[in-house]
Structures are given as structure tokens and as C-alpha cells.
N, C-alpha and C positions, 0 to 999 in steps of 0.2 A: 104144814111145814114140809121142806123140802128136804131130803138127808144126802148130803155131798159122796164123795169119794173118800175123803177122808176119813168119815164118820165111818164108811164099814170097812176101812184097812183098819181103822183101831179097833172094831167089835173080833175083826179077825186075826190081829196079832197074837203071837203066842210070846213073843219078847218084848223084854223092858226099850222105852226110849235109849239109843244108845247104846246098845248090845253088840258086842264086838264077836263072834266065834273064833276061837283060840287059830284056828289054820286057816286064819281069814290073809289075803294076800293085800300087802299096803295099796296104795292109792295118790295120786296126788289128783287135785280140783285144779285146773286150766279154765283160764280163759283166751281166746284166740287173740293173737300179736296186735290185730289190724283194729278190734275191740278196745286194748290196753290203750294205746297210741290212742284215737276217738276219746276216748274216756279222758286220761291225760290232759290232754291237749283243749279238751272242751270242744269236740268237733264232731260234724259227721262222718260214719265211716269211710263211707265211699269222695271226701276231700282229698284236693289234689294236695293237701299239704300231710295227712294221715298219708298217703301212698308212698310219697316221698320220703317221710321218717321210717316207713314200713320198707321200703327198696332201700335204703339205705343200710338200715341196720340188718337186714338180709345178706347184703355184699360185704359186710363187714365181720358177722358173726356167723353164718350158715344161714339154718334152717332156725324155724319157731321153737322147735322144743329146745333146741339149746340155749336160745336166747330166753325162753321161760323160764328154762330149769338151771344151765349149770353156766353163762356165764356171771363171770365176778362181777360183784358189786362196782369195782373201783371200774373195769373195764367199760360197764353198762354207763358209770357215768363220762367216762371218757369218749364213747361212741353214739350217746343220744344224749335230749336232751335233758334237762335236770328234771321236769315232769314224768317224762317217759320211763325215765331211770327209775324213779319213786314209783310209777304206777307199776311198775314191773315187780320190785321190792315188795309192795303193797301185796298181789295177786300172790306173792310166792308165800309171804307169810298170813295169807288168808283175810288180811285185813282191809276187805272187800264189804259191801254190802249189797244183797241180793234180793231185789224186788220181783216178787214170785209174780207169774204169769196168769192168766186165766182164758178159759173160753175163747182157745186160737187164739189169743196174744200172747206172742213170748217174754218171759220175765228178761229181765235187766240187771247188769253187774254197774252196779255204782263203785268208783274204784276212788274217787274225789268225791266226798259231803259235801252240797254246798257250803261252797269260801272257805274250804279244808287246803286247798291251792296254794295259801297267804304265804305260809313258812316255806314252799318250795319255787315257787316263783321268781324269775330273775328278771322280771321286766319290768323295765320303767313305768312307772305309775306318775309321777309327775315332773314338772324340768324341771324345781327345786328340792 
């Protein structure tokens, strides 16, 4: 049997799961703009249609942390589209899921479960 990394951070921890220290300075978990947009949108990063919701909302909002962190809700929805809006929402309130990486593969932010899309979706699905 083989014994991971894992296995001796916890022979070597001296704290509980979840241990916070008192003078510990907050945090918040990001995920990068052009990632959210791809995620979203169900697309590859590097698509010309991700770039274009990424320059957009760039020339409209500034930079990526403000558009992560402090534009509003209603504005997000007024200046993207109703996915991007969501995925953004999504990331800020943590309700992402994170598929951990391994042996030089980097893990992955699923920001939409598959067919989680249904309720925010504004596209035609059929002509009647």
C-alpha cells in the first residue's frame, strides 16, 4: 500500500478540521472572470464568444475583482447575460463545486451541475 500526502498532513496535524485562529485575516475564494463566463455559458475558455462576454463586461464594469466582488446583482444582470449573471452569484456565494486535481492535472470549478442551467436559461428550446 501506498500512503498519499494526505495521509501525513493528517499524522501531522496538530488541529481539528476547520480550525479557525482567532487573528486569522478573512478571505474570499475566486474564481477567475474568463473561467465563470466558460463555465456559464457551457463553453471553452479560450471561445470567441467567452472573450466577447469577457471584453464586454470588462468595458462596462472595470476590472475582474469588482465584477467578482462588488458589482450589484441587478447591474450584473443588466450588463451580462442571465447565465453569466448566475455564475457570478454562484462563485460569490460559494455554491460552486470543486473537482480536486491530481498528478499534474488541475482540478476544475463546476459552477453549473449538469442540466442545473434549466431554471436560468432564456433560450428557445422549441418553436412551440
Amino acid at each position: 500500500m501506498t500512503l498519499g500526502v494526505l495521509n501525513r498532513v493528517e499524522s501531522l496535524a496538530d488541529r481539528s478540521k476547520g480550525f479557525v485562529p482567532k487573528a486569522s485575516i478573512p478571505f474570499k475564494r475566486l474564481v477567475p472572470l474568463a473561467e465563470v463566463i466558460a463555465g456559464s455559458l457551457n463553453m471553452g475558455r479560450e471561445s470567441k464568444t467567452v472573450n466577447r462576454e469577457y471584453q464586454k463586461l470588462i468595458e462596462r464594469f472595470g476590472n475582474e475583482f469588482k465584477i467578482l466582488l462588488d458589482v450589484s446583482l441587478s447591474d450584473l444582470e443588466a450588463g451580462a447575460s442571465p447565465e453569466v449573471a448566475e455564475g457570478i452569484t454562484r462563485v460569490r456565494e460559494g455554491k460552486v463545486r470543486l473537482k480536486p486535481g491530481y498528478d499534474g492535472v488541475f482540478g476544475k470549478v463546476i459552477i453549473f451541475p449538469q442540466g442545473d442551467t434549466e431554471s436560468v436559461s432564456t433560450k428557445q428550446e422549441t418553436l412551440f
